[in-house]
C-alpha positions as MATLAB code, in Angstrom:
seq = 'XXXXXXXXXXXXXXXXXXXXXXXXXXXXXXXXXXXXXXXXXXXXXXXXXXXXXXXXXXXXXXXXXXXXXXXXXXXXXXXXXXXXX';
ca = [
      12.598    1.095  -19.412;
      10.435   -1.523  -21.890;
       6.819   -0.988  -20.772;
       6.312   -4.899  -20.883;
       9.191   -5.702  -18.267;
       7.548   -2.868  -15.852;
       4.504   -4.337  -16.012;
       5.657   -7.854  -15.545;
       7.357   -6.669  -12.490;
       4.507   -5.065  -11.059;
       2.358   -8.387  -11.622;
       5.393  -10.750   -9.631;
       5.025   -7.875   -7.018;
       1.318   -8.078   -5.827;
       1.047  -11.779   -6.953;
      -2.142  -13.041   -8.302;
      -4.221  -15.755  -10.142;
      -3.039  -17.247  -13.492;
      -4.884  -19.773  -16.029;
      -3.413  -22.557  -16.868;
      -4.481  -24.460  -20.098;
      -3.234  -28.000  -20.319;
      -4.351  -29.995  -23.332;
      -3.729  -33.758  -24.402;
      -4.510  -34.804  -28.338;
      -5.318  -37.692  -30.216;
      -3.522  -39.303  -33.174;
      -5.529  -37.201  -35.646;
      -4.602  -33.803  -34.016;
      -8.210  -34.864  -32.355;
      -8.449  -33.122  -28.553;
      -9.006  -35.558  -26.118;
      -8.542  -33.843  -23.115;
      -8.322  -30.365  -21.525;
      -7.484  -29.281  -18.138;
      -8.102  -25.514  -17.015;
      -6.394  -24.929  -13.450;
      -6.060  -21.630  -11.502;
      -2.453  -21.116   -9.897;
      -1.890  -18.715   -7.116;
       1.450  -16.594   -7.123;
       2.244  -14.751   -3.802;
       3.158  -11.079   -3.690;
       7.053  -10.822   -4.010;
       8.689   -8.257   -1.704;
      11.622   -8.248   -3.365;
       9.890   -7.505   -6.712;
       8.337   -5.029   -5.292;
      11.235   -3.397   -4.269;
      12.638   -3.323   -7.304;
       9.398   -2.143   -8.519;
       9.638    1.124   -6.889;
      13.231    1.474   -7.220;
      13.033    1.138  -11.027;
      10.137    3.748  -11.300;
      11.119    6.635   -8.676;
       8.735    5.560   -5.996;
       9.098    7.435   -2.540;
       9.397    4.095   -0.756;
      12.806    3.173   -1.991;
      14.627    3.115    1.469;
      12.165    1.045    3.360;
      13.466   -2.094    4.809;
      12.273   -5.566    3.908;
      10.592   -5.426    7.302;
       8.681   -1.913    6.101;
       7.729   -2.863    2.374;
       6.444   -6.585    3.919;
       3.848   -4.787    6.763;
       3.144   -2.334    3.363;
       2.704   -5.489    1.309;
       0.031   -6.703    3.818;
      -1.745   -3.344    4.493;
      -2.177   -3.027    0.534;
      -3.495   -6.908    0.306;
      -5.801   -6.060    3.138;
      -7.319   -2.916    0.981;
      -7.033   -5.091   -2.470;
      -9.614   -7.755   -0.607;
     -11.697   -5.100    0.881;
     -12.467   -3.631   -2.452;
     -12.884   -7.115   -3.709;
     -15.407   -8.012   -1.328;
     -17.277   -4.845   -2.250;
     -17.521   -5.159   -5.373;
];
């Protein structure tokens, strides 16, 4: 499978931060404006499932229920190790 679609899976599946860039221009290509927001995406279960489906994982079989209390334990650690840092 394309290395790029993999990782763009894996990204939708723990959710994160993005950048976005929003610029407004004058009549002479002149910038007049230019807006940077953050946007937060929430992990996506059922990315994730496909996730681990598409690259052999162990967790395959869980249920929704399963991979959702997995999702949170993993979130949990991912802010613990933020905080630390």
């Amino acid at each position: 499978m394309d290395e790029k679609i993999l990782d763009a899976l894996y990204r939708k599946a723990v959710g994160g931060s993005v950048s976005e860039v929003s610029e407004e221009y004058g009549a002479q290509d002149e910038l007049l404006r230019r807006k940077v927001t953050q946007k937060y995406y929430p992990p996506d279960v059922a990315a994730l499932k496909a996730y681990v489906e598409l690259t052999g994982g162990g967790i395959a079989e869980m249920s929704d229920e399963e991979l959702e209390r997995e999702k949170r334990r993993l979130m949990k650690e991912m802010s613990c190790a933020a905080e630390q840092k």
